[in-house]
Every structure is written in C-alpha cells, then in structure tokens.
PDB file of N, H, CA, C and O in Angstrom:
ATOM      1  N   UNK A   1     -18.784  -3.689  -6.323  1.00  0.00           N
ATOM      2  CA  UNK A   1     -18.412  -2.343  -6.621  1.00  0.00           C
ATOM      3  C   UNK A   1     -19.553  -1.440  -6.169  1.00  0.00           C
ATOM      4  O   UNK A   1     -20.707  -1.868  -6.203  1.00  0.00           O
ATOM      5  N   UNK A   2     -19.331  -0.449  -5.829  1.00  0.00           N
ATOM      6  H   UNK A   2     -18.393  -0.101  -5.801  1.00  0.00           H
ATOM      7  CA  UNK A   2     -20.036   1.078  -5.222  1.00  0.00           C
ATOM      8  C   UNK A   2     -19.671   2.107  -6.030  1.00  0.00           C
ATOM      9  O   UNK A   2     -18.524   2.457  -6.309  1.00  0.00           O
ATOM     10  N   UNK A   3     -21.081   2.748  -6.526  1.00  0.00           N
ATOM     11  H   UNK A   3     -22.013   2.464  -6.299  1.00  0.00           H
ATOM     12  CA  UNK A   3     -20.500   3.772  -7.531  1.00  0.00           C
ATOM     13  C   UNK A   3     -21.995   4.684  -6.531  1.00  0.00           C
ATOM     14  O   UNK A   3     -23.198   4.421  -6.522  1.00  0.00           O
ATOM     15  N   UNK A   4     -21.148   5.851  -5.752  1.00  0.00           N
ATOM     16  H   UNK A   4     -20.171   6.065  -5.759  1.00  0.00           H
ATOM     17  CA  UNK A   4     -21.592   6.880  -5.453  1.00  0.00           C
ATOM     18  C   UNK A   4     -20.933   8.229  -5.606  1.00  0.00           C
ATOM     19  O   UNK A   4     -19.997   8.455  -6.373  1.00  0.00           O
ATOM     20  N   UNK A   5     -21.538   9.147  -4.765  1.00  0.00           N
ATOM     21  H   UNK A   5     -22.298   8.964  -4.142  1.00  0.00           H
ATOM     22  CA  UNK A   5     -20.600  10.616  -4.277  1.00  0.00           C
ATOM     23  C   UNK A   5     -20.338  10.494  -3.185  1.00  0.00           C
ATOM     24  O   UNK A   5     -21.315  10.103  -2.546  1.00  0.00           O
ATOM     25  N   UNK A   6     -19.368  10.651  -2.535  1.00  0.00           N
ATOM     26  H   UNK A   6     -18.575  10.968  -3.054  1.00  0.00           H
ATOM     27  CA  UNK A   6     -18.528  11.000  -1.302  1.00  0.00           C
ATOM     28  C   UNK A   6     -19.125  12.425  -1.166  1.00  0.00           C
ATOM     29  O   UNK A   6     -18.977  13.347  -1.969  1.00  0.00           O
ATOM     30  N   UNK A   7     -19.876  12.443   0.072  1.00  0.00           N
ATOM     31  H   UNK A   7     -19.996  11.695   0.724  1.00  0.00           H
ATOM     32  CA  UNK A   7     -20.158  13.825   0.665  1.00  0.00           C
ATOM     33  C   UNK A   7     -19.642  13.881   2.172  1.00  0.00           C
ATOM     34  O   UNK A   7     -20.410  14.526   2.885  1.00  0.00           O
ATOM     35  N   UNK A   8     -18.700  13.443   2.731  1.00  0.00           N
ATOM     36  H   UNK A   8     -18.076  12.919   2.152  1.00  0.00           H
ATOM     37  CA  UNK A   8     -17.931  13.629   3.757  1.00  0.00           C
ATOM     38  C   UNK A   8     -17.109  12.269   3.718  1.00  0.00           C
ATOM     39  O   UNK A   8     -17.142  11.234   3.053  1.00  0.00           O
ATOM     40  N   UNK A   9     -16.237  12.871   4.928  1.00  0.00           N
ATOM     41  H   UNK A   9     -16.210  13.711   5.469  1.00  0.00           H
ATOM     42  CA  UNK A   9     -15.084  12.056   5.229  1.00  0.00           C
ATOM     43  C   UNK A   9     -14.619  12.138   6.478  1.00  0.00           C
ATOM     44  O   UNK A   9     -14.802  13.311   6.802  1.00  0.00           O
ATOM     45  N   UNK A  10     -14.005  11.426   7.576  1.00  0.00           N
ATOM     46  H   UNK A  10     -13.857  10.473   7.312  1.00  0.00           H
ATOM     47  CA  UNK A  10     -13.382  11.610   8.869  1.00  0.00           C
ATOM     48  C   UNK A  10     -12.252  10.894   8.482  1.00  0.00           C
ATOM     49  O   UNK A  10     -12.308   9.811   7.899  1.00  0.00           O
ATOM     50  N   UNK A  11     -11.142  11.523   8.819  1.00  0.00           N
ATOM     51  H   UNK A  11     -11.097  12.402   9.292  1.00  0.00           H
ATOM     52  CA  UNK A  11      -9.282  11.219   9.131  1.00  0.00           C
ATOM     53  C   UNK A  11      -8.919  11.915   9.765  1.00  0.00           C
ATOM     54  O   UNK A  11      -9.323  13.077   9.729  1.00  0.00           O
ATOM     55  N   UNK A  12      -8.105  11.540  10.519  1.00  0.00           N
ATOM     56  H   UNK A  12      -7.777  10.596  10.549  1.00  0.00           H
ATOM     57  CA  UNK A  12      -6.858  12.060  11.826  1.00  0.00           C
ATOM     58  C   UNK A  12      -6.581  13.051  11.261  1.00  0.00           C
ATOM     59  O   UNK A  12      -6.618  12.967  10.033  1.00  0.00           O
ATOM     60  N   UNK A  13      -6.198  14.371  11.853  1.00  0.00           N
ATOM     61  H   UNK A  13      -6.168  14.439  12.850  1.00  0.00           H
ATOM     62  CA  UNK A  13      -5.901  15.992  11.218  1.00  0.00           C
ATOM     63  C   UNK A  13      -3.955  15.403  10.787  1.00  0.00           C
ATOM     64  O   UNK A  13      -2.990  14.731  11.151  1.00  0.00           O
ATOM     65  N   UNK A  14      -4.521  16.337   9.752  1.00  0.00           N
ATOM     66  H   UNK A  14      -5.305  16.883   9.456  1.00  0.00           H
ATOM     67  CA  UNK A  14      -2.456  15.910   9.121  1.00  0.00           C
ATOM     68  C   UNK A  14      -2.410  14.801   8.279  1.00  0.00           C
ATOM     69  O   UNK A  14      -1.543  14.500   7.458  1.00  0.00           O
ATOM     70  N   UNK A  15      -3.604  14.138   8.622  1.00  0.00           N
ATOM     71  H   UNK A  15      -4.308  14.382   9.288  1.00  0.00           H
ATOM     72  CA  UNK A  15      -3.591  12.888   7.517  1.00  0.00           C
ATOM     73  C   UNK A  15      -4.009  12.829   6.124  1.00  0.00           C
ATOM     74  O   UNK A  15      -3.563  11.939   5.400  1.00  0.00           O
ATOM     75  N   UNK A  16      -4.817  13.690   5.692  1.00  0.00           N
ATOM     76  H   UNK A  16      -5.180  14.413   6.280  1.00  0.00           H
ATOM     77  CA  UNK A  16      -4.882  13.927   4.177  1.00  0.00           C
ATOM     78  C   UNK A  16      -4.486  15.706   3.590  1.00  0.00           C
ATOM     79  O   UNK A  16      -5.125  16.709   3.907  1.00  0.00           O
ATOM     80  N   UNK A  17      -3.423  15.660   2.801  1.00  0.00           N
ATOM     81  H   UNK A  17      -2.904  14.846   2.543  1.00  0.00           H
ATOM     82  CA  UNK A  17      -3.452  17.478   2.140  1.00  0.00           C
ATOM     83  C   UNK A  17      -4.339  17.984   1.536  1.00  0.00           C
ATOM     84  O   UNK A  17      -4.658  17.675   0.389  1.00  0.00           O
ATOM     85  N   UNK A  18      -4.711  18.586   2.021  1.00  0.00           N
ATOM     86  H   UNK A  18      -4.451  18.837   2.954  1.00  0.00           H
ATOM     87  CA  UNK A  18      -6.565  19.114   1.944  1.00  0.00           C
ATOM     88  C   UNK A  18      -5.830  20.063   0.891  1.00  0.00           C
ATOM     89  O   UNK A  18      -6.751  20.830   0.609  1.00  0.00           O
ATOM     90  N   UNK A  19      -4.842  20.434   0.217  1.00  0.00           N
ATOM     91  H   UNK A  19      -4.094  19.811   0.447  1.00  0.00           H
ATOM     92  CA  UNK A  19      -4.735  21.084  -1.150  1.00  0.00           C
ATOM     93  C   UNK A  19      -4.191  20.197  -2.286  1.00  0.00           C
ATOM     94  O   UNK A  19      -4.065  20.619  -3.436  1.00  0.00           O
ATOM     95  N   UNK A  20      -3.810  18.685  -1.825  1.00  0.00           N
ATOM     96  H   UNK A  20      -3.912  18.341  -0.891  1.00  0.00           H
ATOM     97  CA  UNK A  20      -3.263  17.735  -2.648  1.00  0.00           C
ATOM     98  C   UNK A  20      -4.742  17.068  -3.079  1.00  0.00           C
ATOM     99  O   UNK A  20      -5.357  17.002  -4.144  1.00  0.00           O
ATOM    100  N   UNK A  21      -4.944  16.707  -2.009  1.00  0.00           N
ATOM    101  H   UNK A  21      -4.445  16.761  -1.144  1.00  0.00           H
ATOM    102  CA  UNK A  21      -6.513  15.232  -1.548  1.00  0.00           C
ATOM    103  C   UNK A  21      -5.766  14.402  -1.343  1.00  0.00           C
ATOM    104  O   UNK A  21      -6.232  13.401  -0.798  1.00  0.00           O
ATOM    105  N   UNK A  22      -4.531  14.410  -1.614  1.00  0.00           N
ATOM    106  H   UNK A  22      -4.153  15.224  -2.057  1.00  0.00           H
ATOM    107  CA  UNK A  22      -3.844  12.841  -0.956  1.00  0.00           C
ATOM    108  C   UNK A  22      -3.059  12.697   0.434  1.00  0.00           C
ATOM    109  O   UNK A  22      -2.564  13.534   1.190  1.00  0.00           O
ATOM    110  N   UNK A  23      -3.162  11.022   0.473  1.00  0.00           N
ATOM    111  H   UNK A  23      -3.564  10.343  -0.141  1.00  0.00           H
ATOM    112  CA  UNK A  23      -2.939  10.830   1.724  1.00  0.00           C
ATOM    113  C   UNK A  23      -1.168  11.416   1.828  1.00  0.00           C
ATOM    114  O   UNK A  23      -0.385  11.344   0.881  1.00  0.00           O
ATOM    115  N   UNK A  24      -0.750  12.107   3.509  1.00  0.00           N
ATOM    116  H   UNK A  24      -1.386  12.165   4.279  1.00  0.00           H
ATOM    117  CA  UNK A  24       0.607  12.179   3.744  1.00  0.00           C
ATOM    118  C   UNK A  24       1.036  10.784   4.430  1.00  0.00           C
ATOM    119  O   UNK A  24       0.718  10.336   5.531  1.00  0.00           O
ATOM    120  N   UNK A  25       1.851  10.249   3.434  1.00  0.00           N
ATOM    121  H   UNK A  25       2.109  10.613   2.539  1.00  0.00           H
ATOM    122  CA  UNK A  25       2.569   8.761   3.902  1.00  0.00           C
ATOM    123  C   UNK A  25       3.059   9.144   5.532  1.00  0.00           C
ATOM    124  O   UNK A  25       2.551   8.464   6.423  1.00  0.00           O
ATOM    125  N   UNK A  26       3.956  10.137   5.880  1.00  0.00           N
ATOM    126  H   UNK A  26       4.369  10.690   5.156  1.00  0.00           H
ATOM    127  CA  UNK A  26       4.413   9.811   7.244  1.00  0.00           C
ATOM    128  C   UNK A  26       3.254  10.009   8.041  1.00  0.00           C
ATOM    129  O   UNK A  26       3.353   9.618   9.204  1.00  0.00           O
ATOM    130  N   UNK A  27       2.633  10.306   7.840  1.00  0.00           N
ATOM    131  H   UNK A  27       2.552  10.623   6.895  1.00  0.00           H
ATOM    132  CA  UNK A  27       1.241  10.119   8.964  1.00  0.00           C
ATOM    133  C   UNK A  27       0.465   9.104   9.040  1.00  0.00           C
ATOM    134  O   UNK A  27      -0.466   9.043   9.844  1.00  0.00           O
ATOM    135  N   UNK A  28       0.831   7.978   8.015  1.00  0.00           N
ATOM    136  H   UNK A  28       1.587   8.028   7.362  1.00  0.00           H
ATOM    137  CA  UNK A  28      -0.544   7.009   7.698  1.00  0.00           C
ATOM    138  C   UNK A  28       0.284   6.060   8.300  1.00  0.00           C
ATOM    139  O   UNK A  28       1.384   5.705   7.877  1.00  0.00           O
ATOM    140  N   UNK A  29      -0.631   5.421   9.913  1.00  0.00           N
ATOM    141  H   UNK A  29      -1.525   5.709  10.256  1.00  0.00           H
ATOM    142  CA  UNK A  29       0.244   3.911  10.021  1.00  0.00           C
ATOM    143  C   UNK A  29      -1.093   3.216  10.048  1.00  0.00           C
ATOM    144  O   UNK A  29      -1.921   3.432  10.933  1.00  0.00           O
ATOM    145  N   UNK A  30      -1.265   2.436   9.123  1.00  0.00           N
ATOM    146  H   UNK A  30      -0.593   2.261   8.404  1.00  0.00           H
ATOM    147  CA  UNK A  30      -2.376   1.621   9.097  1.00  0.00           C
ATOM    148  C   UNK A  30      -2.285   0.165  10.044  1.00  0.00           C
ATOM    149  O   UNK A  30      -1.131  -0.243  10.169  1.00  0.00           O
ATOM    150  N   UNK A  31      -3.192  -0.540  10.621  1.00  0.00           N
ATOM    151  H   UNK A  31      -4.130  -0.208  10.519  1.00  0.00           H
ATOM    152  CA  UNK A  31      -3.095  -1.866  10.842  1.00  0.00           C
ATOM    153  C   UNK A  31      -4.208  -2.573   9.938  1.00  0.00           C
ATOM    154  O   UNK A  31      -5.233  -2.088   9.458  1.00  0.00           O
ATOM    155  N   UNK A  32      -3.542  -4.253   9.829  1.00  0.00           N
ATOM    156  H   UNK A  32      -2.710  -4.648  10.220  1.00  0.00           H
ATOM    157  CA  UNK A  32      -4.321  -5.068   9.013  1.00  0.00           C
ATOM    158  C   UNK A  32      -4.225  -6.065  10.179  1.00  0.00           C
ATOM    159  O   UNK A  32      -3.407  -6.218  11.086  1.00  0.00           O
ATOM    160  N   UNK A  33      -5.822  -6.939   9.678  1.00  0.00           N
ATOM    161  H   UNK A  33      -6.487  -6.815   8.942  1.00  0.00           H
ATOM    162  CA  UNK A  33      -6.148  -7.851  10.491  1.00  0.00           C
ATOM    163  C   UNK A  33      -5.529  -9.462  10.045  1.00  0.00           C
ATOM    164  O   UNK A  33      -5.669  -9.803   8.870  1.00  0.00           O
ATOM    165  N   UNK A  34      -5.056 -10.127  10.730  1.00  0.00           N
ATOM    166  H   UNK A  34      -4.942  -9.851  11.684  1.00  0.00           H
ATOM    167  CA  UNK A  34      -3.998 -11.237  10.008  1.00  0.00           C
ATOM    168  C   UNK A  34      -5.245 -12.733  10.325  1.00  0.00           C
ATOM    169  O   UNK A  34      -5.364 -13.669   9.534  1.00  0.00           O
ATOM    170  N   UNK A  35      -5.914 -12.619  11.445  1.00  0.00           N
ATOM    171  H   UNK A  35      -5.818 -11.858  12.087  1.00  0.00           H
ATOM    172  CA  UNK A  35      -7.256 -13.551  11.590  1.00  0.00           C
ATOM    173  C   UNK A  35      -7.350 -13.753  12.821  1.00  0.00           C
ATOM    174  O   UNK A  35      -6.400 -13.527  13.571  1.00  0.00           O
ATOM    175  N   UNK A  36      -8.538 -14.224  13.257  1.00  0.00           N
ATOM    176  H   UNK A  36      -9.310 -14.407  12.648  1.00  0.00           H
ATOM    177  CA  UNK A  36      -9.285 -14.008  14.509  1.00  0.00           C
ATOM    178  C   UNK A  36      -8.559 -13.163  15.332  1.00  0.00           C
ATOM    179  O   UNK A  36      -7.924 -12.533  14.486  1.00  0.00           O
ATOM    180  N   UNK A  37      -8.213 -12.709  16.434  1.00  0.00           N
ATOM    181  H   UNK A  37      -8.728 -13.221  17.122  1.00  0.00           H
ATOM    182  CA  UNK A  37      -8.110 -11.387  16.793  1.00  0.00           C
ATOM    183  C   UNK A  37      -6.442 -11.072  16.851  1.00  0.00           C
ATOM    184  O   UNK A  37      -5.783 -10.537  17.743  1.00  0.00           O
ATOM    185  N   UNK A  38      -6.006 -11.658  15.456  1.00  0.00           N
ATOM    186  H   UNK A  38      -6.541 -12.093  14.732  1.00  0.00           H
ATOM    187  CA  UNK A  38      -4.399 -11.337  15.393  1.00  0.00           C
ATOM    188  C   UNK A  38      -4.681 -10.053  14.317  1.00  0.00           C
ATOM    189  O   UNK A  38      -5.400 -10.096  13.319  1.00  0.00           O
ATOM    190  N   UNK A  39      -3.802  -8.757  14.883  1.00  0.00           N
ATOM    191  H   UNK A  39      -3.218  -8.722  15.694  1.00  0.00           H
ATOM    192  CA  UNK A  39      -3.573  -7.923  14.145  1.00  0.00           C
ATOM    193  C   UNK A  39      -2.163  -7.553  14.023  1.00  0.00           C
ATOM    194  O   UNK A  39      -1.392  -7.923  14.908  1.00  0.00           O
ATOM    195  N   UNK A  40      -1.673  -6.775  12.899  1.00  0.00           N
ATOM    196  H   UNK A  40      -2.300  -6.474  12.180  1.00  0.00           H
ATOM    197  CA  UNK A  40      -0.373  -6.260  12.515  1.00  0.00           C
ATOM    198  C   UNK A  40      -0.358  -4.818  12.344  1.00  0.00           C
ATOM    199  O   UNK A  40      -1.422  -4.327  11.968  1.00  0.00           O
ATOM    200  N   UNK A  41       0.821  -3.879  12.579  1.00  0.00           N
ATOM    201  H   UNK A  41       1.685  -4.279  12.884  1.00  0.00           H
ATOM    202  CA  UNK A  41       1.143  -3.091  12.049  1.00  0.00           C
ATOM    203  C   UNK A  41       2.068  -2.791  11.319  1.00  0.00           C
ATOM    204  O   UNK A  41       2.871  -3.713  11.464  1.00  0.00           O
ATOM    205  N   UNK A  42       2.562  -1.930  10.466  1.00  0.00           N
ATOM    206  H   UNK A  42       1.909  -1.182  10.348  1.00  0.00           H
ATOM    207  CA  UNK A  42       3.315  -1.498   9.536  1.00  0.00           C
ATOM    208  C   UNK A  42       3.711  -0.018   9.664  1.00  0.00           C
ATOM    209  O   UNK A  42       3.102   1.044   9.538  1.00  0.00           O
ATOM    210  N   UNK A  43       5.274  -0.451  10.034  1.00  0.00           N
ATOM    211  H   UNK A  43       5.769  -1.314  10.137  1.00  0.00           H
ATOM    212  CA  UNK A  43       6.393   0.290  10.599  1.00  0.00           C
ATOM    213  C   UNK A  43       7.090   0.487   9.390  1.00  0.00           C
ATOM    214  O   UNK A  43       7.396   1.644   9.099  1.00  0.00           O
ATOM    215  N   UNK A  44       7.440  -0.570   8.524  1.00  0.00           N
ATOM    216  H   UNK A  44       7.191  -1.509   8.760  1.00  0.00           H
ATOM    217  CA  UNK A  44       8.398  -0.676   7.454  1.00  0.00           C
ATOM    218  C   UNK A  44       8.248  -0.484   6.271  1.00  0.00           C
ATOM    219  O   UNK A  44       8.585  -1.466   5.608  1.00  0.00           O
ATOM    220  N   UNK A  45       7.856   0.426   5.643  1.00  0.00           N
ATOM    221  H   UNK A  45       7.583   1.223   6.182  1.00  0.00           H
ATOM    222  CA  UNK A  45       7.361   0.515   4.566  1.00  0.00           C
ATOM    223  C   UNK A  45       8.332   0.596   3.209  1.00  0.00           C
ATOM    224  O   UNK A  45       9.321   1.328   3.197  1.00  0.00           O
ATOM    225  N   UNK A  46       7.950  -0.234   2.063  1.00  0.00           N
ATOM    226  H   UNK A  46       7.147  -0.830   2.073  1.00  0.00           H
ATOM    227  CA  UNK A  46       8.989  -0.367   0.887  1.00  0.00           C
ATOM    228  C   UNK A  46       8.331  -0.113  -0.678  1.00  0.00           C
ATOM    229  O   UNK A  46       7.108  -0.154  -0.811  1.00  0.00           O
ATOM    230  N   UNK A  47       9.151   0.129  -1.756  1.00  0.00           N
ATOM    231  H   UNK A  47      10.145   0.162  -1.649  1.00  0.00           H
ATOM    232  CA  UNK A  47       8.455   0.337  -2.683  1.00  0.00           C
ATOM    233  C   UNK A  47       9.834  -1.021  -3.736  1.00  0.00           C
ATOM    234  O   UNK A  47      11.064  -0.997  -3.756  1.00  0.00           O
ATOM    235  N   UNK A  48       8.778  -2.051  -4.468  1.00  0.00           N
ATOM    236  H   UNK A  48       7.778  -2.071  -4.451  1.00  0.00           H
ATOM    237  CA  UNK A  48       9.404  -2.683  -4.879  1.00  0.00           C
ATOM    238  C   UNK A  48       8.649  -2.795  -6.747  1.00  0.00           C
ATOM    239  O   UNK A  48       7.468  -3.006  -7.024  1.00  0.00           O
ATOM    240  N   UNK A  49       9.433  -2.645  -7.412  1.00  0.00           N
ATOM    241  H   UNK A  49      10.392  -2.474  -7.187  1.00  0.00           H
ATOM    242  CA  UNK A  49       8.813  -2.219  -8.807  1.00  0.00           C
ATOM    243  C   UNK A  49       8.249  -4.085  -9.693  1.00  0.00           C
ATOM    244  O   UNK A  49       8.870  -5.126  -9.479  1.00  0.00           O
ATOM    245  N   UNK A  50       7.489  -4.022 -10.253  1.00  0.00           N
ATOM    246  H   UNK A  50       6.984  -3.176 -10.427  1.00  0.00           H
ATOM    247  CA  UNK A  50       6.645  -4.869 -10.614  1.00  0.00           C
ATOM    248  C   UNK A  50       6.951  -5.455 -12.326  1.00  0.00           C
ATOM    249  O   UNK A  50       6.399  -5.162 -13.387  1.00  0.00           O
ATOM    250  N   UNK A  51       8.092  -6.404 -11.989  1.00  0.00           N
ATOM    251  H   UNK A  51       8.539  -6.642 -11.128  1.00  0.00           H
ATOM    252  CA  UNK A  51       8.124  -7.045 -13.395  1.00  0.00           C
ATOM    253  C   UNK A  51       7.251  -7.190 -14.481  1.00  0.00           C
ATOM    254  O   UNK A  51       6.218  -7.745 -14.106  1.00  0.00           O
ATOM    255  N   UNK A  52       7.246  -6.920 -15.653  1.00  0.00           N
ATOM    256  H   UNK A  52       8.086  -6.469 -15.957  1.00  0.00           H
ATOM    257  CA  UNK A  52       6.260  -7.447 -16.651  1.00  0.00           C
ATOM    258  C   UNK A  52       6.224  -8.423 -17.105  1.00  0.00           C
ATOM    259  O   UNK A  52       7.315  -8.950 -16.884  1.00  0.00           O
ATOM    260  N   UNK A  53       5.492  -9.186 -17.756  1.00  0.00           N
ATOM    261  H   UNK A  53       4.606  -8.758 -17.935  1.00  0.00           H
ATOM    262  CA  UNK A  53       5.505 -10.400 -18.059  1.00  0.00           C
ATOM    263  C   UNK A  53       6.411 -10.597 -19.038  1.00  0.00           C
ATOM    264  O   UNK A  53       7.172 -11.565 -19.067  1.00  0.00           O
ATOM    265  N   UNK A  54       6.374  -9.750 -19.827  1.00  0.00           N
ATOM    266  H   UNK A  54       5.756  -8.964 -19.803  1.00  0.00           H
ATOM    267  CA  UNK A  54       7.510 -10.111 -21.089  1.00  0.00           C
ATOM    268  C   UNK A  54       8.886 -10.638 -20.275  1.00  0.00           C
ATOM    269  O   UNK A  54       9.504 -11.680 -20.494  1.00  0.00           O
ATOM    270  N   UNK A  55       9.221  -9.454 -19.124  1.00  0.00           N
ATOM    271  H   UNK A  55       8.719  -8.608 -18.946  1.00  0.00           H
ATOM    272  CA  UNK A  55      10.647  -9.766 -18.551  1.00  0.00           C
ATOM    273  C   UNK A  55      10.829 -11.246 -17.346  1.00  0.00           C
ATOM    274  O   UNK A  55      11.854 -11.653 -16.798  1.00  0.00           O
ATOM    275  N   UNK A  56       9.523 -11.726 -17.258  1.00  0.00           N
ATOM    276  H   UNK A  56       8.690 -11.395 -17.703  1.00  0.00           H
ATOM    277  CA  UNK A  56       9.333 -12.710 -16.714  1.00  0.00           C
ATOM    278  C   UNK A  56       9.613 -14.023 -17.118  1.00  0.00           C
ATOM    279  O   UNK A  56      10.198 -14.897 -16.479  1.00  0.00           O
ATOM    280  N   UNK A  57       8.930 -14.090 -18.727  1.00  0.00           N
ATOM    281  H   UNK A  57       8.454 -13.379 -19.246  1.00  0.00           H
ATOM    282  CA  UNK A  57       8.852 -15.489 -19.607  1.00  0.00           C
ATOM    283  C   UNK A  57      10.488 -15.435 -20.121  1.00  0.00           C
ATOM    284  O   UNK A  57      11.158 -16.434 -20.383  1.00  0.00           O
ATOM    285  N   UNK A  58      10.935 -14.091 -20.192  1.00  0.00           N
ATOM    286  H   UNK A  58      10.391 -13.280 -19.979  1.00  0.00           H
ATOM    287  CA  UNK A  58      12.655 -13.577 -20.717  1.00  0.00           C
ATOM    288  C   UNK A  58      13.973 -14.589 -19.718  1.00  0.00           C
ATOM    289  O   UNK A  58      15.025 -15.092 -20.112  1.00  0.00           O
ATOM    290  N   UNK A  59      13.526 -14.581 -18.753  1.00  0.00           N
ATOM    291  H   UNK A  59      12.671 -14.172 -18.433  1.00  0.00           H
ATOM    292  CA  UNK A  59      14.010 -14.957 -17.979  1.00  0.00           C
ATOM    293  C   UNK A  59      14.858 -13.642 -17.208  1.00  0.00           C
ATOM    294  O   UNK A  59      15.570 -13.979 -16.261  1.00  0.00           O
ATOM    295  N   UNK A  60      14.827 -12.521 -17.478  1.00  0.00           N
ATOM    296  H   UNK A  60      14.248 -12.248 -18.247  1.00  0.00           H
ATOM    297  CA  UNK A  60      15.567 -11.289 -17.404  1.00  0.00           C
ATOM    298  C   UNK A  60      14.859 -10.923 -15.308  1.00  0.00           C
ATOM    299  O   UNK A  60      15.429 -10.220 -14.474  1.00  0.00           O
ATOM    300  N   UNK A  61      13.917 -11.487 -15.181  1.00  0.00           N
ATOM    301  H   UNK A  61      13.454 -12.058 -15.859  1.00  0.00           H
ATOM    302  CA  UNK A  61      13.586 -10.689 -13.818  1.00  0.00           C
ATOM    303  C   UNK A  61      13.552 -12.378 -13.291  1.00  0.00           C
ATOM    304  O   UNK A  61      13.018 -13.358 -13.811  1.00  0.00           O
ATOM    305  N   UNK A  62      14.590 -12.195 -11.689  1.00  0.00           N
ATOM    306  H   UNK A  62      15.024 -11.399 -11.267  1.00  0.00           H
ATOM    307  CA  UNK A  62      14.914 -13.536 -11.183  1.00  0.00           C
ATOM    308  C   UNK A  62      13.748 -12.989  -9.637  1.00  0.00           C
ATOM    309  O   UNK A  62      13.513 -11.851  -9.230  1.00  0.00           O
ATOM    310  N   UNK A  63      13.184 -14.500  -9.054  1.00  0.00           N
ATOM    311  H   UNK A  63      13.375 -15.425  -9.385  1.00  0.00           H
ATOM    312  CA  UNK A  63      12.685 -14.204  -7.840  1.00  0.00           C
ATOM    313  C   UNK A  63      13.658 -13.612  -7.015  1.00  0.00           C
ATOM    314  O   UNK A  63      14.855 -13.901  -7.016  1.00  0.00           O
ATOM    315  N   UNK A  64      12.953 -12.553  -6.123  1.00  0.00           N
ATOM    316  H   UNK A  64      11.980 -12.319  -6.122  1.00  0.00           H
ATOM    317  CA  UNK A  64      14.343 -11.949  -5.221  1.00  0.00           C
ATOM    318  C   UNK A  64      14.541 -12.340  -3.912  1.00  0.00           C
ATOM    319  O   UNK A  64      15.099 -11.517  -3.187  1.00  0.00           O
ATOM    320  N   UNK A  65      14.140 -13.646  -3.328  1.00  0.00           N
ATOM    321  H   UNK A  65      13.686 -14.314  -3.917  1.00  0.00           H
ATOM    322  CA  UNK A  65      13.599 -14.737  -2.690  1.00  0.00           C
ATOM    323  C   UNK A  65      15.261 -16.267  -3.476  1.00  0.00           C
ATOM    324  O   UNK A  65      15.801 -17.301  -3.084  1.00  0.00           O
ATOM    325  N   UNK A  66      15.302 -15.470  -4.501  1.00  0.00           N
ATOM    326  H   UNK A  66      14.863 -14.630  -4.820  1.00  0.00           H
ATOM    327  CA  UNK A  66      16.303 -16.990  -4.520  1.00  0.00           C
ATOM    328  C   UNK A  66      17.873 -16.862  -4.541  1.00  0.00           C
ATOM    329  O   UNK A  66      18.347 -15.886  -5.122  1.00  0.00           O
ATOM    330  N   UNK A  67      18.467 -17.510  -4.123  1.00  0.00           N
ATOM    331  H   UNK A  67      18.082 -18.303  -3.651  1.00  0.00           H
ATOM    332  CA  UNK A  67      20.052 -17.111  -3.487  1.00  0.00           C
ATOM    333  C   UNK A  67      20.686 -16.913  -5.111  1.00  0.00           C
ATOM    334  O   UNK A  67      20.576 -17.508  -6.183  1.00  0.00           O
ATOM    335  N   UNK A  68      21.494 -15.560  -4.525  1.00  0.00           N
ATOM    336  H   UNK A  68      21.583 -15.076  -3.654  1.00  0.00           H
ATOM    337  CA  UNK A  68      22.050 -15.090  -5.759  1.00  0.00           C
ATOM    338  C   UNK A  68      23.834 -16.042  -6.024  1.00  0.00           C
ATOM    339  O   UNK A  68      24.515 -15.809  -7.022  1.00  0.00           O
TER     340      UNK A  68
END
C-alpha cells in the first residue's frame, strides 16, 4: 500500500470529468496483459451483480456457467 498526495495526473483529454473526477466509461478502453507479450483488449463491457454468501450457502444463487 501507498499512502500519499496526488499532485498531478496525465489522461487522454475526455477521459476523466474534470467536474465529476470520474472516469467517462465510453472513453476508457483499457488493455490487460494476459503473459509474456500476449495482450487483450476490452470491447465488451458488462455489469454482473455479486451474490452474498447467505444466498450462496441458501442455495438461492445458481452458477450462471451451469445448464439451466
């Protein structure tokens, strides 16, 4: 962990709302590195909500990976 102050920053113009501070999603295409010089990008972006454990041990939240 790093516990400083941020006294500057560089991002692509359009990429952060300098009256929000947050990032604008349609502008952000990030790449990740997958290993030695394989990289990916991300075109597809999804929002998938995060079971709790209670609804887990419940049996109430099924993998969404297993044939319905």
């Amino acid at each position: 962990m790093a516990i400083g102050e941020i006294v500057g920053l560089h991002a692509k113009e359009g990429l952060i709302d300098l009256e929000t501070k947050r990032i604008n999603w349609d502008n952000y295409n990030p790449i990740g590195r997958l290993y030695a010089n394989q990289y990916i990008r991300t075109h597809d972006r999804f929002s998938m909500s995060i079971p709790s454990p209670e609804d887990i041990i419940s049996g109430k939240f099924k993998n969404f990976t297993e044939e319905k």
